[in-house]
C-alpha positions as CSV (number, residue, x, y, z in Angstrom):
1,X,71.3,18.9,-133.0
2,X,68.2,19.4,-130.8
3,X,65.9,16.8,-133.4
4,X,68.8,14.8,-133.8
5,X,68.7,14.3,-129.7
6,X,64.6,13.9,-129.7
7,X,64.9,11.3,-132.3
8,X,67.3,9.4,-129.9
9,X,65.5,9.9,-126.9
10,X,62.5,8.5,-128.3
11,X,64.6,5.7,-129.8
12,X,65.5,4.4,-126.3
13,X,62.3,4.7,-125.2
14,X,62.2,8.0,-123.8
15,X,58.9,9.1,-125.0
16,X,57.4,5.9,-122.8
17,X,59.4,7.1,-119.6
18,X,58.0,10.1,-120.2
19,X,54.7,9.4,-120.3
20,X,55.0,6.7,-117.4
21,X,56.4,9.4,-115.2
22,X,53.6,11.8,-116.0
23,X,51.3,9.2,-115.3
24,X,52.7,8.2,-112.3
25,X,52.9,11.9,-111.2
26,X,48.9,12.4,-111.7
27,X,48.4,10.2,-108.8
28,X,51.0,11.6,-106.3
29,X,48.8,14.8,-106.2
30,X,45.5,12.8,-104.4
31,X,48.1,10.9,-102.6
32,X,50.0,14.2,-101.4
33,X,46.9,15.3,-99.7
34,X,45.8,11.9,-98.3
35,X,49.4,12.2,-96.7
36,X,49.0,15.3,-94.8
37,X,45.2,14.5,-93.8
38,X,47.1,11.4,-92.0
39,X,49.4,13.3,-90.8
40,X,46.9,16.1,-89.2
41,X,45.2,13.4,-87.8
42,X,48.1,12.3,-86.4
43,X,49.4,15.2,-84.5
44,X,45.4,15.8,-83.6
45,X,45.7,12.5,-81.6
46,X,49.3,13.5,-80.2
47,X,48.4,17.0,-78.9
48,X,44.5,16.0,-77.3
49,X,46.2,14.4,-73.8
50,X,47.7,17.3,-73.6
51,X,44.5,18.9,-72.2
52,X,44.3,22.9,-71.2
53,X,47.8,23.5,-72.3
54,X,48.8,26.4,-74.3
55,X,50.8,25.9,-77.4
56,X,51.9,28.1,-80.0
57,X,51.9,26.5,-83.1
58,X,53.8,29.2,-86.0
59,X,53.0,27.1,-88.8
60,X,49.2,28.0,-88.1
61,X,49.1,31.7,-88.0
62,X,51.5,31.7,-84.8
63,X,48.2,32.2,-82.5
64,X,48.1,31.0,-79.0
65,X,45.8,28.1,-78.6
66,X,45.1,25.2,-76.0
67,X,46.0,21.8,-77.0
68,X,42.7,20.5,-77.6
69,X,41.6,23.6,-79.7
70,X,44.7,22.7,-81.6
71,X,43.9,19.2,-81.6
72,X,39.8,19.8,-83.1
73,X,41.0,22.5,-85.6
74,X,43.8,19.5,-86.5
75,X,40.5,17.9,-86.9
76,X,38.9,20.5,-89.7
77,X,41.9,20.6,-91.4
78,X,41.9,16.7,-91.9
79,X,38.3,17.0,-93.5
80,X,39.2,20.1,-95.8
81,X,42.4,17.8,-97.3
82,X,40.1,14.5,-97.4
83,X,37.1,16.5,-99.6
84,X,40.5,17.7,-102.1
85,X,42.0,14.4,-102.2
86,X,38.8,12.7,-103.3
87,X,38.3,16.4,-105.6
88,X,41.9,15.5,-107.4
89,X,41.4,11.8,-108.0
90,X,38.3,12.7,-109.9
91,X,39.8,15.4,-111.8
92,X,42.9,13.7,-112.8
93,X,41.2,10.5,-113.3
94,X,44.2,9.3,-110.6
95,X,41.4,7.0,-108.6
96,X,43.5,3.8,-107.3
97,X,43.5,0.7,-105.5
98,X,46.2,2.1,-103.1
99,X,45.1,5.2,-102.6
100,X,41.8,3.8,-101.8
101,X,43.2,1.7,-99.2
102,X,45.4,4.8,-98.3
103,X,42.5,7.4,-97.6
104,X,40.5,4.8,-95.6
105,X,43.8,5.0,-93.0
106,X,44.2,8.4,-93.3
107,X,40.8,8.8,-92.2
108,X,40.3,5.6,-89.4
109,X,43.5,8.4,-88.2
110,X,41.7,11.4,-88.7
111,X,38.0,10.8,-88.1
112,X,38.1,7.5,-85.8
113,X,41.1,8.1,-83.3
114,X,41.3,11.7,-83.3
115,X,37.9,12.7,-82.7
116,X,37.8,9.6,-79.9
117,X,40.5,10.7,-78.2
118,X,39.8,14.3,-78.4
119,X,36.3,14.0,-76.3
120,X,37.9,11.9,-74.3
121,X,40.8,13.9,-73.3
122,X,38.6,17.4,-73.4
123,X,35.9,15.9,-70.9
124,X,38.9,15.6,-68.5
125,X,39.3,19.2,-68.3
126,X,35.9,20.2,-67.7
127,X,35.7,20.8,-64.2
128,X,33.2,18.2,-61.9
129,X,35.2,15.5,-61.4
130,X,32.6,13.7,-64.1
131,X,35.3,11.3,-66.5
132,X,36.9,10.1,-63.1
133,X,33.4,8.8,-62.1
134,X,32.8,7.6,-65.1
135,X,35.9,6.1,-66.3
136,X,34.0,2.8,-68.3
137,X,31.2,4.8,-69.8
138,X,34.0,6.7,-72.0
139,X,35.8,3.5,-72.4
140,X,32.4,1.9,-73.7
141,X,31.6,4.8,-76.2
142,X,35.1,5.7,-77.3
143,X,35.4,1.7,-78.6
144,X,32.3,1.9,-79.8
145,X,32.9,4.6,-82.1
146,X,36.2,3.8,-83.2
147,X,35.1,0.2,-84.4
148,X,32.2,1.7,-86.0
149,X,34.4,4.0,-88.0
150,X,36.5,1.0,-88.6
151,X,33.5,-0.6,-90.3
152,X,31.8,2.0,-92.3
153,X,35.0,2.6,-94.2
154,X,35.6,-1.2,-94.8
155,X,32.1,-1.5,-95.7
156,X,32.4,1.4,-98.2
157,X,35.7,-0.3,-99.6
158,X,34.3,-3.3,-100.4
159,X,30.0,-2.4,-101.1
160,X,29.6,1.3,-102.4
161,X,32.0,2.1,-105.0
162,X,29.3,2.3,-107.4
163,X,26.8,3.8,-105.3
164,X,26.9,7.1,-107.3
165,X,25.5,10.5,-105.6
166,X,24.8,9.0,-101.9
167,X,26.5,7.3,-99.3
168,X,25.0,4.8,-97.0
169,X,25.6,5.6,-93.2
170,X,26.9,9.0,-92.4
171,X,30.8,9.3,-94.1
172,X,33.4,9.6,-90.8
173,X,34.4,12.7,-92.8
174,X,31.3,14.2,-91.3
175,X,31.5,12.4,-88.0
176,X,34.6,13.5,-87.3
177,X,33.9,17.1,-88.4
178,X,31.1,17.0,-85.7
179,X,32.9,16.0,-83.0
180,X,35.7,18.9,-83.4
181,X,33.2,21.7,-84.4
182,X,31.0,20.6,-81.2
183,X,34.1,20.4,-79.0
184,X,35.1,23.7,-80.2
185,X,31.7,25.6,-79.6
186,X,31.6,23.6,-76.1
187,X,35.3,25.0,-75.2
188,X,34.5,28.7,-76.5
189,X,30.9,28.8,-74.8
190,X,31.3,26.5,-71.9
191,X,31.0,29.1,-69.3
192,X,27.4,29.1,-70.2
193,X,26.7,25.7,-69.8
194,X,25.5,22.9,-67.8
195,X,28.6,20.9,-67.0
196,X,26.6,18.7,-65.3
197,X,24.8,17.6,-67.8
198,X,26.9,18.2,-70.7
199,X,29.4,15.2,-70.4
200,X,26.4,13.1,-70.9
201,X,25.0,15.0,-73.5
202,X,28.2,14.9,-75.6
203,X,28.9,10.5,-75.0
204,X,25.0,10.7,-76.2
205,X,26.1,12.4,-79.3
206,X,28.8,10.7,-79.7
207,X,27.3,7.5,-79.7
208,X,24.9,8.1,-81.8
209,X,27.4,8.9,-84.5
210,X,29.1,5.7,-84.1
211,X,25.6,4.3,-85.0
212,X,24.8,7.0,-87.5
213,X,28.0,5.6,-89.3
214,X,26.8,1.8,-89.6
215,X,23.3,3.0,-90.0
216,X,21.4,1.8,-93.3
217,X,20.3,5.4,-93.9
218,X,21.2,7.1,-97.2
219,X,22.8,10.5,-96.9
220,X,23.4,12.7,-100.2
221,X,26.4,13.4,-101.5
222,X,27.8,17.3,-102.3
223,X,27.6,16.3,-106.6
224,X,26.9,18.7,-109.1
225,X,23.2,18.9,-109.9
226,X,20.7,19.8,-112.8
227,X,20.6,23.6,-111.3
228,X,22.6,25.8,-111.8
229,X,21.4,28.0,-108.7
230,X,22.1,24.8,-106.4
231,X,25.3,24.6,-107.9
232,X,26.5,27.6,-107.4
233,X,24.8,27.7,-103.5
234,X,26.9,24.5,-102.9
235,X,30.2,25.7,-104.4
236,X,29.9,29.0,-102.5
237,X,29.1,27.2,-99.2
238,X,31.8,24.9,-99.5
239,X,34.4,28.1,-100.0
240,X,32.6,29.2,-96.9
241,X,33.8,26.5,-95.1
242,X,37.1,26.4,-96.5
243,X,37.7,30.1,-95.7
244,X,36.3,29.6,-91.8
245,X,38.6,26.1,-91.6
246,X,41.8,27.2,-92.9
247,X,41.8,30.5,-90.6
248,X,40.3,28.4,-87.7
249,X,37.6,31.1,-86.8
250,X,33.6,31.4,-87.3
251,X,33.0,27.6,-85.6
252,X,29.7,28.6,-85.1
253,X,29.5,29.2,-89.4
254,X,30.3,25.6,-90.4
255,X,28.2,24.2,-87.4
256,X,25.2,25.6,-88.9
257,X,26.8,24.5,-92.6
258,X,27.2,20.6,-91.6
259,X,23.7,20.9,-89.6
260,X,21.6,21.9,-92.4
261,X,23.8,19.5,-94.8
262,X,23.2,16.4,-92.5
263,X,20.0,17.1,-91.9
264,X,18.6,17.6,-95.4
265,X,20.9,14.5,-96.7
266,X,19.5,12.5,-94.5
267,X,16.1,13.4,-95.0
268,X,16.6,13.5,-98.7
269,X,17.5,10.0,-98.6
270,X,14.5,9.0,-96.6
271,X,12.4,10.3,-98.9
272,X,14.5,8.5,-101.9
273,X,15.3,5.4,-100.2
274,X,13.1,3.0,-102.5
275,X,14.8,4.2,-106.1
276,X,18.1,4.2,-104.6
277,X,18.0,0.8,-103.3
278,X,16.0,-0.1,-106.8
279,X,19.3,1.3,-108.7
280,X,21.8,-0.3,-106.4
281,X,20.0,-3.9,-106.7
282,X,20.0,-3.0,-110.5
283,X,23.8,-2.1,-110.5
284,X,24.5,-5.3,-108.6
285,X,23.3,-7.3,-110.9
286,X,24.6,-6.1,-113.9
């Protein structure tokens, strides 16, 4: 009976449906976890005006945080999801036109609005009066940096899909993981600080990752490499950073983590910038 029912299934085009819903099912993975990076983002831009406030937030541990702590970890979270969407596509071989276009508004969300409004909202609560003296400065810098994310991931749309191992300008994953990790070391730590100085210090910053992002500067990407010892340093760094992300503690751990990363991509890609352009012309070509 069982064959008998196979033989009609496949008759009737069942073994095609099958396979078409498989297929189909290969990409809702990536495109489940571009979902939820858009929707941290989301609630990361929702929760930043509300400043100094305490939440408890159950779904995350059921710890006692203020608004904007919630909001940056919101943050981290977004760029754990974005690096395992992107790790899914590749695995599944589930890359797309829409979820391209998808993850690029995920992230303007999660790395372009968020992090904006975050440092906007969290210099209103240091105490100084500074962001009501200085109410067009933060305007200035806060468009500034979300058109510039706006552009470096319509620019990577459309010019670096087959730029293979580097990106060109710094990725707003990585801008808007700076913003929350510095926002969270400067809430934990700011009773030892300047607050005079500091708001200017973190607009500085802040602008200079806007530029960092439309910058023509290569920065490497985390790919597997000839060594096996480099591998296995990368892959035991980045479940580091996943450990100290998803139980929002140790800040100060993937501070240092992104520091040495951007520093040493970056420098990297100095130091490589005539064969990668060479390959890239040659690419472009062909």
């Amino acid at each position: 009976m069982i064959p008998a029912l196979l033989r009609r299934v496949d008759r009737t085009g069942g073994h095609f449906y099958l396979s078409a819903t498989m297929g189909r099912t290969k990409y809702a993975i990536p495109n489940f976890f571009t979902s939820l990076n858009f929707l941290m983002g989301t609630f990361a831009v929702v929760l930043a005006p509300l400043g100094s406030s305490k939440l408890l937030m159950p779904l995350f541990g059921g710890h006692e945080r203020t608004a904007l702590e919630w909001s940056a970890w919101l943050i981290v979270y977004s760029v754990l999801l974005d690096k395992l969407d992107g790790f899914f596509a590749k695995r599944l071989n589930a890359s797309s036109a829409f979820g391209a276009e998808f993850d690029s508004l995920a992230d303007l969300v999660a790395f372009g609005l968020a992090p904006a409004m975050l440092l906007f909202h969290g210099i209103r609560q240091l105490p100084g009066g500074w962001a009501q003296e200085h109410l067009l400065v933060q305007l200035v810098v806060l468009a500034a940096y979300v058109l510039c994310s706006a552009w470096r991931l319509a620019r990577y749309n459309v010019a670096q899909a087959d730029l293979k191992g580097w990106f060109v300008g710094m990725p707003t994953t990585l801008s808007g993981g700076w913003i929350a990790l510095v926002w969270l070391l400067v809430w934990k730590y700011q009773a030892h600080l300047d607050l005079q100085s500091l708001p200017w210090i973190l607009y500085g910053f802040h602008f200079l990752l806007a530029a960092l992002m439309i910058s023509p500067f290569y920065i490497s990407k985390l790919v597997s490499r000839t060594s096996k010892f480099f591998n296995y340093f990368q892959i035991a760094n980045i479940l580091l950073g996943y450990a100290c992300g998803l139980a929002m503690m140790w800040p100060e751990v993937m501070f240092a983590q992104m520091a040495i990363y951007t520093a040493v991509g970056f420098t990297w890609g100095v130091i490589r910038r005539k064969k990668i352009a060479s390959g890239l012309s040659a690419a472009l070509e062909s």
